[in-house]
C-alpha positions as CSV (number, residue, x, y, z in Angstrom):
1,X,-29.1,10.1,-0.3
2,X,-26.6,8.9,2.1
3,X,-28.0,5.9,4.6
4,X,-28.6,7.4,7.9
5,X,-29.5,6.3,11.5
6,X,-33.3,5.0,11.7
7,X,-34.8,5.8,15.4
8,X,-37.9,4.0,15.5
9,X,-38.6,3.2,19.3
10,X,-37.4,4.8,22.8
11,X,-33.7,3.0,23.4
12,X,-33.5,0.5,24.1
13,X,-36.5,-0.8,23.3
14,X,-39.1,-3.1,24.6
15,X,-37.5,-6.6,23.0
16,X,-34.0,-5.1,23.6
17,X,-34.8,-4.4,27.4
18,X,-36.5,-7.5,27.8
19,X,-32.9,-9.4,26.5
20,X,-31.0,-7.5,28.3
21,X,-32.4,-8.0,31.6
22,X,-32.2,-11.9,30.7
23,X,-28.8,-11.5,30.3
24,X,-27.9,-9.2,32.8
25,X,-29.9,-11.7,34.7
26,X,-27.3,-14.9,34.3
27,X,-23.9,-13.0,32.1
28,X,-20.8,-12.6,34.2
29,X,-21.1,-8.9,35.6
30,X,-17.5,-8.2,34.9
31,X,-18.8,-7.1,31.1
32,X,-18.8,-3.4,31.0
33,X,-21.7,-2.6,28.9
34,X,-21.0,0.9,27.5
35,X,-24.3,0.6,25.4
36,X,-28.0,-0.6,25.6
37,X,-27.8,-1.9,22.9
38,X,-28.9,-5.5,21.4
39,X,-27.4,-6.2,17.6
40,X,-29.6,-8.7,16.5
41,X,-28.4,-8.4,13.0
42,X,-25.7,-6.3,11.2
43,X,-24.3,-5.5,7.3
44,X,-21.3,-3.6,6.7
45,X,-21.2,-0.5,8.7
46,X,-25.1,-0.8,9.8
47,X,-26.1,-2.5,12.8
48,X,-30.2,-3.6,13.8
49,X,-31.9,-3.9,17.2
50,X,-34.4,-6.7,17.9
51,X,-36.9,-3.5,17.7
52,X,-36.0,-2.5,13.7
53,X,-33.6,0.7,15.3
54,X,-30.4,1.1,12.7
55,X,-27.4,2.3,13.9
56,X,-23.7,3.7,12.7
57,X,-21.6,1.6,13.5
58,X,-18.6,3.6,14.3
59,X,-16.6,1.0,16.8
60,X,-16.6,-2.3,14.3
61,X,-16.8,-4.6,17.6
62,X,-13.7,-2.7,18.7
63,X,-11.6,-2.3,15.8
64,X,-12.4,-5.9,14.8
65,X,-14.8,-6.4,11.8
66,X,-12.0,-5.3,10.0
67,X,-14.2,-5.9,6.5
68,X,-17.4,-4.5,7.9
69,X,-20.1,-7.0,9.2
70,X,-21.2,-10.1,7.3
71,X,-19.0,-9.3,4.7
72,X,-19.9,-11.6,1.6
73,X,-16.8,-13.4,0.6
74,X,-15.9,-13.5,4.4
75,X,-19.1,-15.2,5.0
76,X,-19.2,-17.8,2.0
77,X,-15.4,-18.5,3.5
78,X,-16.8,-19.7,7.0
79,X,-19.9,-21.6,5.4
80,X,-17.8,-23.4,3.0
81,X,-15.4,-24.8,5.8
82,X,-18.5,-25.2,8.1
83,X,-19.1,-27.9,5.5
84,X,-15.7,-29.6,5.5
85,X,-14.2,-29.6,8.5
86,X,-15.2,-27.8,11.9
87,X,-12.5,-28.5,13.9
88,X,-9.1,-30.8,14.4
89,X,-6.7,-28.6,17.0
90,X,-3.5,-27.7,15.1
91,X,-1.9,-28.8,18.4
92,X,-1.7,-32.0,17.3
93,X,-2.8,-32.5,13.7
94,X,-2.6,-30.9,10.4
95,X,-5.0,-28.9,8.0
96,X,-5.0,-27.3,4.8
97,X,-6.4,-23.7,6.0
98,X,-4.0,-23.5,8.5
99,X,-1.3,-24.1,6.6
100,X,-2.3,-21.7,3.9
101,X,-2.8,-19.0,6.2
102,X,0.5,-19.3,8.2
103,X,2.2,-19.3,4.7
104,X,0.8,-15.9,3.9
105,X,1.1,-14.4,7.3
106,X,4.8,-15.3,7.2
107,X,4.8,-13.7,4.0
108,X,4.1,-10.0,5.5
109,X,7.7,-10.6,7.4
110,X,6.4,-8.1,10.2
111,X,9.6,-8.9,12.3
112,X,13.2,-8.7,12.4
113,X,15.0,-12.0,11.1
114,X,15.6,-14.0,7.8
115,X,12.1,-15.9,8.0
116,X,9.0,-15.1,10.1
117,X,7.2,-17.8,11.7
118,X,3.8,-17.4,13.2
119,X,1.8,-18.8,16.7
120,X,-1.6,-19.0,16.4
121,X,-4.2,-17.9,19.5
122,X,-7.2,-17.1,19.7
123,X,-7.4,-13.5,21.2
124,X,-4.9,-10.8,22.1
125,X,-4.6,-11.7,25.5
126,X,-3.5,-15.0,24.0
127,X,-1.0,-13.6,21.8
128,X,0.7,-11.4,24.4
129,X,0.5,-14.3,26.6
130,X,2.6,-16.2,24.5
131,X,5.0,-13.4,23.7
132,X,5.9,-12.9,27.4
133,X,6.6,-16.8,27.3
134,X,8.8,-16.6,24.2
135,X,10.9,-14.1,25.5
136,X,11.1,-15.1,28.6
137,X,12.1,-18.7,27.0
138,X,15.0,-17.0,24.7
139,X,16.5,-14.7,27.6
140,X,16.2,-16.5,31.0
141,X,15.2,-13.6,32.0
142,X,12.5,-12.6,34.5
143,X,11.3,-8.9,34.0
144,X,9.0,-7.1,31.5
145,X,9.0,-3.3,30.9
146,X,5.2,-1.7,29.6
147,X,3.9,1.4,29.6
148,X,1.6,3.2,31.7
149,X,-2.2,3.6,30.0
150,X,-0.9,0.5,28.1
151,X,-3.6,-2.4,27.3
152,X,-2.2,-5.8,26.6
153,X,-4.9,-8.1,27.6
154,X,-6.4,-9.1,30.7
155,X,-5.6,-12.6,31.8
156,X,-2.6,-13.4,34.5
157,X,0.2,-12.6,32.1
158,X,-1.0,-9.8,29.7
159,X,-2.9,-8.1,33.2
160,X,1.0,-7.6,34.4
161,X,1.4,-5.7,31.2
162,X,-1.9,-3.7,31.3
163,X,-1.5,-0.3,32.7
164,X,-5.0,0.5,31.8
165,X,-7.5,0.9,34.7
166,X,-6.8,0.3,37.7
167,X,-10.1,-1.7,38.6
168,X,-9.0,-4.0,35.8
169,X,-6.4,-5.2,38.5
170,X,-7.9,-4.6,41.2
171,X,-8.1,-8.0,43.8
172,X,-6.1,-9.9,41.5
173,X,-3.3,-10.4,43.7
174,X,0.5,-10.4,42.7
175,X,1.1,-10.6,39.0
176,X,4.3,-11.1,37.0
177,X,6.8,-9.0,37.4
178,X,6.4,-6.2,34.9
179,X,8.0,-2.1,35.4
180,X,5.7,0.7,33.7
181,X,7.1,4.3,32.5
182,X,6.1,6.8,30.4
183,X,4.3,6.8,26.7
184,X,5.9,9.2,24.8
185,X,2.2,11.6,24.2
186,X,3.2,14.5,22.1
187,X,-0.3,16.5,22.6
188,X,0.7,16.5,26.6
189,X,4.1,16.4,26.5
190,X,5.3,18.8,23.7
191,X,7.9,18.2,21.6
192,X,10.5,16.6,24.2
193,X,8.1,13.8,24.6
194,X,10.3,11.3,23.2
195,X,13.2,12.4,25.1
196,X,11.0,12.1,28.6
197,X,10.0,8.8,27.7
198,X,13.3,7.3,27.5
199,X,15.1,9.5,30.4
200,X,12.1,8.0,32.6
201,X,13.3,4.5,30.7
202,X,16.7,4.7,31.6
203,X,15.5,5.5,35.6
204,X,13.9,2.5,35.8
205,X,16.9,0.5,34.5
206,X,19.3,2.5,36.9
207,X,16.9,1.9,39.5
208,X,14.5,-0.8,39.4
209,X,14.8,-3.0,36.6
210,X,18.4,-3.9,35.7
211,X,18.1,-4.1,32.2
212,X,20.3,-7.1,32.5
213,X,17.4,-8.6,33.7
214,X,14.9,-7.4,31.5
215,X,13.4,-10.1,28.8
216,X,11.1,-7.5,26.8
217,X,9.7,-4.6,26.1
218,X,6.2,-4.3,25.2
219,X,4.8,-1.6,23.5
220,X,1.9,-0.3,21.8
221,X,3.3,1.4,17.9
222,X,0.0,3.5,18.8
223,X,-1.2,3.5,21.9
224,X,-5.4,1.9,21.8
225,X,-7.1,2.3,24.9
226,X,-4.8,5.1,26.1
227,X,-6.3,7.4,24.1
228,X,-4.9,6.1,20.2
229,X,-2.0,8.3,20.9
230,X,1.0,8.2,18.3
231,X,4.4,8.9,19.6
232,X,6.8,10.9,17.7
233,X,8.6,9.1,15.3
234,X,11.7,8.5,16.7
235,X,10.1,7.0,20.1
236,X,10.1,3.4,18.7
237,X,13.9,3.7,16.8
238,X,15.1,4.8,20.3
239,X,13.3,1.9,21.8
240,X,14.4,-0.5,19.2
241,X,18.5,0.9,20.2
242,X,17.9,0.5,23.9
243,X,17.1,-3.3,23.1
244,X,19.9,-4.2,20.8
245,X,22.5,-2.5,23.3
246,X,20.7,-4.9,26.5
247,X,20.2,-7.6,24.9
248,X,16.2,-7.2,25.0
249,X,13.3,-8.8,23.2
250,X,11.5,-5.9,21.5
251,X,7.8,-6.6,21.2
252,X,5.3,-4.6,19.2
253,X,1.3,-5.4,20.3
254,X,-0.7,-4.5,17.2
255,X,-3.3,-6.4,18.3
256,X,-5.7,-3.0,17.8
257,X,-3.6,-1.4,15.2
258,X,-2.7,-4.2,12.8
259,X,-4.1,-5.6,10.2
260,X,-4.6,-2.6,8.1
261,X,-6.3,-0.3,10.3
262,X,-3.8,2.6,10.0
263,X,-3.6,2.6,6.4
264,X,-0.9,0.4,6.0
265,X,-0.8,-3.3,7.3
266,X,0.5,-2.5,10.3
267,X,1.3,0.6,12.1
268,X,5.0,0.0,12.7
269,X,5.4,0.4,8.8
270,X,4.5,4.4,9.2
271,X,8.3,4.3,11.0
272,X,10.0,1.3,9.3
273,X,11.3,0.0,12.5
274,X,10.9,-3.8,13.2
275,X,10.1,-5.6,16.6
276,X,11.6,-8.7,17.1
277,X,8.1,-10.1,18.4
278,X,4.9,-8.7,17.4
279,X,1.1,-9.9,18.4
280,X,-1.9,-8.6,16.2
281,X,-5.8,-10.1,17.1
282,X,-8.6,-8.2,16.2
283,X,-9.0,-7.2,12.3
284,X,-7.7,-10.7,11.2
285,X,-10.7,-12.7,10.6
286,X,-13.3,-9.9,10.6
287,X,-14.9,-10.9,13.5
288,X,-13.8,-14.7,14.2
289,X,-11.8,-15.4,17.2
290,X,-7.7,-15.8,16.0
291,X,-4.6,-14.2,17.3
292,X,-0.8,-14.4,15.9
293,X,2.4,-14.3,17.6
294,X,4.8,-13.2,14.7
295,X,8.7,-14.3,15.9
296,X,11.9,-15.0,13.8
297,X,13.1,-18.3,13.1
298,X,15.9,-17.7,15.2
299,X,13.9,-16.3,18.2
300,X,10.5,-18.7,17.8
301,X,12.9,-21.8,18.9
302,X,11.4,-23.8,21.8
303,X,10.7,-27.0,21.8
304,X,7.4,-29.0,20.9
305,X,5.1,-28.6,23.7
306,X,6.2,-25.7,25.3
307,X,3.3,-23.6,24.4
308,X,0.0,-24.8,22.3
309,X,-3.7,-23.4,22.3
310,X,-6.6,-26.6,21.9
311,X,-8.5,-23.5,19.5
312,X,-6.0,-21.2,18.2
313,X,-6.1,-21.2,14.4
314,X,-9.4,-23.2,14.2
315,X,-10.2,-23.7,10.6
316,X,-13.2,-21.6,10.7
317,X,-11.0,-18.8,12.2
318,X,-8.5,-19.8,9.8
319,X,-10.6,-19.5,6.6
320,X,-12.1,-16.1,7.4
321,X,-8.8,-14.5,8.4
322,X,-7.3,-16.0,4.4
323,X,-10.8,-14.1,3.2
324,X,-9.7,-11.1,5.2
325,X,-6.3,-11.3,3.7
326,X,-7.9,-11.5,0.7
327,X,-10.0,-8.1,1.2
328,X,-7.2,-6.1,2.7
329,X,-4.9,-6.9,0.2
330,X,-7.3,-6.0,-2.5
331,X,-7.6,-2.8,-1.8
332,X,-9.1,-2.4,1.8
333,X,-5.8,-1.1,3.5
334,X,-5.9,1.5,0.6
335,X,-9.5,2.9,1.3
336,X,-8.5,3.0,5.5
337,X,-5.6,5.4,4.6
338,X,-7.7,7.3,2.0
339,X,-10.8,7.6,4.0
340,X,-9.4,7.5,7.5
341,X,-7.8,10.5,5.9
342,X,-10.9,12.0,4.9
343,X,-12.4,11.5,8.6
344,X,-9.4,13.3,10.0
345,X,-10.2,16.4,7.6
346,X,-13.8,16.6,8.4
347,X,-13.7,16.3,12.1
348,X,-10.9,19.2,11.9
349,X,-13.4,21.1,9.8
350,X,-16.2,20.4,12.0
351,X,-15.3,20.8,15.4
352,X,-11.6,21.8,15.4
353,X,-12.1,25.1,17.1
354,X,-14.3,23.9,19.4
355,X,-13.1,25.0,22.9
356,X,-13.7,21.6,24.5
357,X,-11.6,20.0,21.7
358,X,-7.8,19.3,22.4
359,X,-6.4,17.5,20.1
360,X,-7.6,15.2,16.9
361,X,-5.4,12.6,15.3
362,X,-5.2,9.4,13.5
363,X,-3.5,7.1,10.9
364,X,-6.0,5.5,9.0
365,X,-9.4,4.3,10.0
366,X,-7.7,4.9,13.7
367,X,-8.9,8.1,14.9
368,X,-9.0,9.9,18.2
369,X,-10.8,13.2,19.5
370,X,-9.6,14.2,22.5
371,X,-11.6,16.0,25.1
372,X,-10.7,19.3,27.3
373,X,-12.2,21.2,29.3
374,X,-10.4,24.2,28.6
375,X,-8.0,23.8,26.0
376,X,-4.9,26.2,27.9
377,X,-4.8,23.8,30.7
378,X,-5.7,21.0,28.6
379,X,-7.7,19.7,31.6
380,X,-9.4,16.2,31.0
381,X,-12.9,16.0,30.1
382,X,-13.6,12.6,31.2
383,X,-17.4,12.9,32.3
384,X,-17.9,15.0,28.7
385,X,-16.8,12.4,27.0
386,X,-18.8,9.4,28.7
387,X,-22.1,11.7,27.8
388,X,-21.0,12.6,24.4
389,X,-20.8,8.3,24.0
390,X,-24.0,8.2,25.2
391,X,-25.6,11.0,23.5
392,X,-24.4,10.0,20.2
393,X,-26.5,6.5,20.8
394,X,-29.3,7.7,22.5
395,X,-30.0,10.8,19.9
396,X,-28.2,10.2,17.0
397,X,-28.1,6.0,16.8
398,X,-24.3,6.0,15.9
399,X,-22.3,4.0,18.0
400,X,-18.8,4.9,19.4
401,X,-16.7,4.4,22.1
402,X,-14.1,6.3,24.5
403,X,-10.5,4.9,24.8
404,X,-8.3,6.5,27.8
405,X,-9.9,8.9,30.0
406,X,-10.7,11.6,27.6
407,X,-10.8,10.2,24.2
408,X,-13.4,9.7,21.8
409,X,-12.0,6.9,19.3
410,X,-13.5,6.0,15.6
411,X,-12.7,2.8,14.6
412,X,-15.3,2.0,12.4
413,X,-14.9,-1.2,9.3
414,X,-12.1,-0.6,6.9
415,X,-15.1,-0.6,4.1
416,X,-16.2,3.1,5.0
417,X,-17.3,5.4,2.5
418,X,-16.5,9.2,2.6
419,X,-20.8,9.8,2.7
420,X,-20.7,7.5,5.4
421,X,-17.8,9.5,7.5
422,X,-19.7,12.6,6.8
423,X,-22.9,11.0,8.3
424,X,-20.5,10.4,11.6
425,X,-19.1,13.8,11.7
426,X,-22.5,15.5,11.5
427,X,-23.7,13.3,14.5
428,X,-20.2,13.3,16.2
429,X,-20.4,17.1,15.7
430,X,-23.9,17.8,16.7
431,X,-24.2,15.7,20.0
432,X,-20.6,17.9,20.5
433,X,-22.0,21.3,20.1
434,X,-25.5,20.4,21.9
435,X,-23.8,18.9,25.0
436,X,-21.0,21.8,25.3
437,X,-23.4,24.6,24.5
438,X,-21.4,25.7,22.1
């Protein structure tokens, strides 16, 4: 019998409340929260409260334990360089781990050029930060172009980017100077949506943003927290023109969708077209805190000190991103495009036809379900899908999370098993039906 959710006390429970109102008590209150919940331990796909409740994981610690928790060959990776060496900033010095990860990285050749060359963070934020820099250093020039409902981070830099929320920016003051159009979404915008995109494009150049003066582009292969939306696939080969013919640094943030998590290593390979910059975070060290900048040779030229991290590529970091490598390589990536495939097919089965379901798509183990409230209109069903998360935790003990303002996503580990997807779908589909009515 397929492992299921174990329910064994009111949520959260009486040790889980009593450590959350400790923390709520002295944590930074600008942490959202979207659960109760309190992981005291976790394995694979399977996550424990302080009070024995087991839950679905369905989110991986946003699309980051890329291997599943705890992962065994992940884990003897950190202990064993626990026991060597700790720490020695790459900044300044040398270590083995690095070096052997940068090597392989490089290796994957995610960008345009003759030889790929790789800065690491230690977040996405980081990695964006540093791309803005880059190009800004290469051009001389002062613009950026994003997207609206884009995510790219949240500190000074990455928050010009970020086209999220607007609370996110929200008393922060000027930022740098970044221009947002429109993301190509082919459920809302039909099958022009790539042609909309890049008329909107070409207003901001003719009215705005001189692209003469525009050092990059940033943009999202597949869109994350706007709603894991795919463009059609000749959105990123018109992008990739438009910056050849100005003269502009093309930068692709995989930071969610890299690393294997749409079935291939990263999601730009489902279109074959190559950024000249690309940033990827989150499923690289399943679950340890690294980031990469991927640049050419040619472009990734400035000069020592003009951009370092004291942390990034910490050899703990280091060792369980080369274990990650290891995993994904082995056969990993493979599973996320066979059983993200399998997810796709059962929610369609499932709850397809319901009438408060839009639209359900995916690459991989990167799947959204988005929420209407009447599917002619295709009218948002942003409250639905805040109780749906919520129902799905307090009833069913699977955890999920919404990404733009309608979307269910399922991100779960790239480790998930087809009994373990038909677990989600049941409780996905149930919480659906008893919320809706229908």
């Amino acid at each position: 019998m397929s492992r299921r959710p174990q329910l064994r006390t009111e949520l959260p429970g009486p040790r889980a409340r009593a450590l959350i109102e400790r923390s709520d008590a002295t944590v930074s209150p600008s942490y959202t929260r979207d659960h109760p919940l309190v992981v005291e331990s976790a394995d694979g796909l399977w996550l424990t409260d302080p009070d024995g409740n087991e839950f679905l994981d369905m989110c991986a610690g946003i699309a980051t334990t890329s291997t599943g928790h705890c992962h065994p060959q992940v884990v003897a990776a950190i202990r064993e360089q626990a026991g060597k060496l700790i720490h020695m900033s790459g900044t300044d010095f040398y270590y083995p781990v690095q070096g052997r990860l940068a090597s392989r990285l490089a290796a994957l050749h995610p960008v345009r050029g003759e030889r790929s060359r790789v800065y690491f963070g230690n977040s996405g934020t980081e990695a964006n930060e540093a791309a803005m820099k880059l190009a800004r250093y290469v051009t001389g020039r002062p613009h950026f172009i994003a997207f609206f409902d884009a995510f790219h981070g949240r500190t000074g830099g990455a928050l010009s980017l970020t086209a999220s929320k607007s609370r996110q920016r929200q008393g922060f003051g000027a930022l740098l100077s970044a221009f947002h159009t429109l993301y190509p979404d082919p459920y809302r915008l039909g099958p022009n949506a790539t042609e909309l995109a890049m008329e909107r494009l070409h207003d901001l150049f003719r009215t705005v943003a001189p692209p003469e003066d525009v050092a990059a582009i940033f943009v999202e292969p597949i869109q994350g927290e706007g709603g894991y939306i795919i463009p059609p696939d000749d959105f990123l080969l018109r992008l990739r023109e438009v910056c050849d013919t100005h003269g502009i640094v093309l930068v692709f943030d995989e930071v969610q969708s890299g690393m294997g998590r749409t079935g291939r290593m990263f999601a730009w390979e489902h279109t074959q077209v190559k950024a000249d910059i690309l940033t990827t975070a989150k499923g690289i060290a399943s679950g340890m805190p690294i980031s990469c900048t991927f640049a050419s040779d040619d472009l990734m030229r400035w000069k020592p000190g003009a951009h370092a991290s004291t942390f990034g590529g910490n050899p703990i970091s280091c060792a369980a991103a080369n274990a990650t490598l290891d995993l994904l390589l082995g056969g990993l990536i493979d599973n996320a495009a066979r059983v993200g495939a399998y997810l796709k097919e059962r929610l369609e089965a499932a709850i397809g036809d319901h009438p408060n379901v839009g639209d359900i798509r995916g690459r991989g183990l990167m799947v959204g379900v988005e929420l209407v409230t009447d599917r002619a209109t295709k009218q948002r069903a942003s409250t639905m899908r805040d109780q749906l998360v919520m129902d799905c935790f307090y009833r069913s003990g699977m955890i999920i999370l919404g990404a733009g303002r309608n979307t269910v996503r399922f991100s779960p580990a790239l480790t998930l098993s087809e009994a373990e997807a038909d677990v989600a779908v049941e409780l996905f589909s149930r919480s659906l039906h008893v919320l809706s009515g229908h």
